[in-house]
N, C-alpha and C positions, 0 to 999 in steps of 0.2 A: 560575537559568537555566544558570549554568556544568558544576552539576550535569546536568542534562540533558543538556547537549551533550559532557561527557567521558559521560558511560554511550552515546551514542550513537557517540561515537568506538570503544570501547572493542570496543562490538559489532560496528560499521563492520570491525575490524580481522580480528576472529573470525571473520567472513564471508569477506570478502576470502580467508581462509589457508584454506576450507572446499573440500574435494575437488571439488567442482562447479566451481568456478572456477579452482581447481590443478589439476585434471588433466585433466579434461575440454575445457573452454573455451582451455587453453591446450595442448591435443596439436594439434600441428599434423602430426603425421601421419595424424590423421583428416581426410576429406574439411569441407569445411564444411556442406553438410546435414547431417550425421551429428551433427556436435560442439550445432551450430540445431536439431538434433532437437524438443527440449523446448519450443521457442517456441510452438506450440501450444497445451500445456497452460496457459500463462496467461492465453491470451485472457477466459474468466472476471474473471479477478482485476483486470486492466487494464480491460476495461469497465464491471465492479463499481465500481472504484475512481474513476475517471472521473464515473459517478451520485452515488456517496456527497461527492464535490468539490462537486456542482452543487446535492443535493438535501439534504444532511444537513450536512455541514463550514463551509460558505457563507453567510450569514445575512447579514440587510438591509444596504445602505448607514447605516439608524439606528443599529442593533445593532452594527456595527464604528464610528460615533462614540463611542460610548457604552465601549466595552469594546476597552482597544489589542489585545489579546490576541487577540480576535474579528477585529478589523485587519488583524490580522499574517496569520492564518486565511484570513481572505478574498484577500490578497494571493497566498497559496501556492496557492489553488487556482485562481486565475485563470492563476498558471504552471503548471500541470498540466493546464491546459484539451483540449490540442493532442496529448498524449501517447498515447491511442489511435489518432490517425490515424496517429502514426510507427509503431505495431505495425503495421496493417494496411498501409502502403508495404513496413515490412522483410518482412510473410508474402506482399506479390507478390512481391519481389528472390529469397525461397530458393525459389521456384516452390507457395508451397503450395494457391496455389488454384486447386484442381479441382474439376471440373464435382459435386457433392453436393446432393442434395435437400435442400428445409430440416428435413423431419422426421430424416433423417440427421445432418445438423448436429447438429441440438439432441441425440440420443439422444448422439453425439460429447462433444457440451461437456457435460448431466448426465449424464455416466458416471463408473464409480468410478474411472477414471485421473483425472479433471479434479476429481474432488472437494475437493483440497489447496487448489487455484484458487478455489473458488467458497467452501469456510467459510475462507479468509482472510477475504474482503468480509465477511462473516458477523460474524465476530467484531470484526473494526475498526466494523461501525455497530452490532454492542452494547454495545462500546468508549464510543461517540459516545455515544450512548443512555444509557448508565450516567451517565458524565461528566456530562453535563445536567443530571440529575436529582440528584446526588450536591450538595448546598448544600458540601462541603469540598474539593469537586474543587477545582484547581486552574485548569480552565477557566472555572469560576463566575462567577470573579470575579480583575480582574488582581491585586488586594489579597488576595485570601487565597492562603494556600502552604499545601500539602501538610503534612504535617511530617517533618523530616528523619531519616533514619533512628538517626541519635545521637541526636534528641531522645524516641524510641522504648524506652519502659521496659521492663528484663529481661522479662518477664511476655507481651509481647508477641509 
């Protein structure tokens, strides 16, 4: 587990120093709509993400007895539950909503600007999908482990 949580650090870190948040997010000579520009193009991805919580990640109260790992699982996304309505509060505060058809909307959210938005979700539930199905995954089962990368023969 500690493994996971230093590669997620690691990355945490990478992120953080990544232009979009250094210079962008942090120019405060830019107006604030300007720098909130982009909050838009995630809508996809935060209501994606929100389904994939309720409908795919989330499994019975049996299934989380049964499996800590499944537990743990269902615990995070019950903290995640509330997360799209703080988008849709923060996209009234920067004024984004404007009077738009809903056939407008939708041509908006599939377009190829939003496309980044929508194959995230995409690929975290064939992510999900995989995982299930994989008997070596690591989600399988709390007793079996991956295997670690040292244990990984040249040839490999």
């Amino acid at each position: 587990m500690q493994e996971v949580i230093d590669y997620i650090e690691e990355h945490r870190k990478s992120y953080e120093g990544h232009e979009f948040f250094s210079s962008l997010l942090a120019d405060e000579s830019l107006p604030g709509e300007k720098r909130l520009a982009w909050g838009p193009s995630v809508i996809p991805f935060i209501m994606g993400y929100s389904d994939l919580n309720k409908y795919v990640f989330r499994k019975s109260a049996e299934e989380a007895e049964r499996d800590q790992l499944q537990a743990l699982l269902n615990a995070h996304t019950y903290e995640e539950d509330f997360r799209w309505q703080w988008m849709l509060t923060d996209l009234e505060k920067l004024g984004a909503d404007r009077a738009m058809p809903l056939s407008d909307a939708a041509r908006v959210l599939w377009s190829a600007d939003f496309q980044h938005s929508r194959r995230l979700v995409l690929e975290l539930a064939a992510l999900a999908a995989g995982a299930r199905r994989t008997p070596s995954s690591p989600w399988s089962s709390p007793s079996r482990r991956s295997p670690s990368p040292s244990s990984r023969t040249a040839g490999e």
